[in-house]
C-alpha positions as CSV (number, residue, x, y, z in Angstrom):
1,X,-18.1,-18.6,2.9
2,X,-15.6,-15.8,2.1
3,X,-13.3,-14.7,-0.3
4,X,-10.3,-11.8,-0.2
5,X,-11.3,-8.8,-2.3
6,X,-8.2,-6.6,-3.7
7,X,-8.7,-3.6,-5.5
8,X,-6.5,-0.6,-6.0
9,X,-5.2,0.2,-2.5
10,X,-7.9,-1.5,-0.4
11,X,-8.1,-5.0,0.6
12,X,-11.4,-6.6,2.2
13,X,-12.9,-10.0,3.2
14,X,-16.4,-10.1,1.8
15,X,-18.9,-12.9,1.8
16,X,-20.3,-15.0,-0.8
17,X,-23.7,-14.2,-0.7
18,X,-24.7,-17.4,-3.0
19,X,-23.5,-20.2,-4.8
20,X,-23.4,-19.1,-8.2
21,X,-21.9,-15.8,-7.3
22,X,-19.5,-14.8,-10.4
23,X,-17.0,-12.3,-11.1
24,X,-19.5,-10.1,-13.2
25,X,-21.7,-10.2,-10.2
26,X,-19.1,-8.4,-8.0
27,X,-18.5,-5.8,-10.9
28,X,-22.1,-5.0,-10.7
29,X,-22.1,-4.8,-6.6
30,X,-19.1,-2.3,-7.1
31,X,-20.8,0.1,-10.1
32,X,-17.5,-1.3,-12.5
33,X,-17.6,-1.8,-15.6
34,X,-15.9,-5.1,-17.0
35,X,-14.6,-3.1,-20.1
36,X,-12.4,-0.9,-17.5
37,X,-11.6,-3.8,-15.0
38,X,-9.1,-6.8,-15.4
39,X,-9.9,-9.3,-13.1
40,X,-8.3,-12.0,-11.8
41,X,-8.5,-15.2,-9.6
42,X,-6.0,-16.3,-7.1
43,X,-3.4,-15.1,-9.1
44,X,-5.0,-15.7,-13.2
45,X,-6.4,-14.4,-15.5
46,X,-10.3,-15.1,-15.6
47,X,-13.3,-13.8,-17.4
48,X,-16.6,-12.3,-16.0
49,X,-18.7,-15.4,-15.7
50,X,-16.0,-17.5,-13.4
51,X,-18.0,-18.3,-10.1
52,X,-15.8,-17.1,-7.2
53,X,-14.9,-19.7,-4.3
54,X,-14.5,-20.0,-0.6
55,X,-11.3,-18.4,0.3
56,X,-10.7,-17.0,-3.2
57,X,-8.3,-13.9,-3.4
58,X,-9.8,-11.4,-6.1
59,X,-7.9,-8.9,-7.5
60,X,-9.8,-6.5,-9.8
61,X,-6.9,-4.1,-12.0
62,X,-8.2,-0.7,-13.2
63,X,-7.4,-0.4,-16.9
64,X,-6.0,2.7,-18.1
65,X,-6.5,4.2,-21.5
66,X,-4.6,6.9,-23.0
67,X,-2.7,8.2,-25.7
């Protein structure tokens, strides 16, 4: 099982290395943090603990703070 990661410029097929595999697992296998990350599935808005499916596009958006 697979699933399409974006994430800034690059774009990768990665596998699903279990079946309980979750957004905030990713985060971790990345070194992000989900304060600085937006992350969404096939196109929505979802939280850390959504478990990410077979053929899943992930995006993951880089929040930027400023002033």
């Amino acid at each position: 099982m697979t699933f399409k990661l974006k994430y800034k410029n690059n774009e990768e097929t990665r596998e699903i290395p279990n079946d309980n595999y979750t957004i905030n697992d990713l985060l971790s296998e990345l070194g992000l943090s989900s304060q600085t990350i937006v992350s969404k599935q096939n196109g929505e808005l979802v939280i850390e603990d959504t478990v990410i499916n077979d053929d899943d596009e992930i995006q993951l958006v880089q929040i930027i703070y400023g002033g």
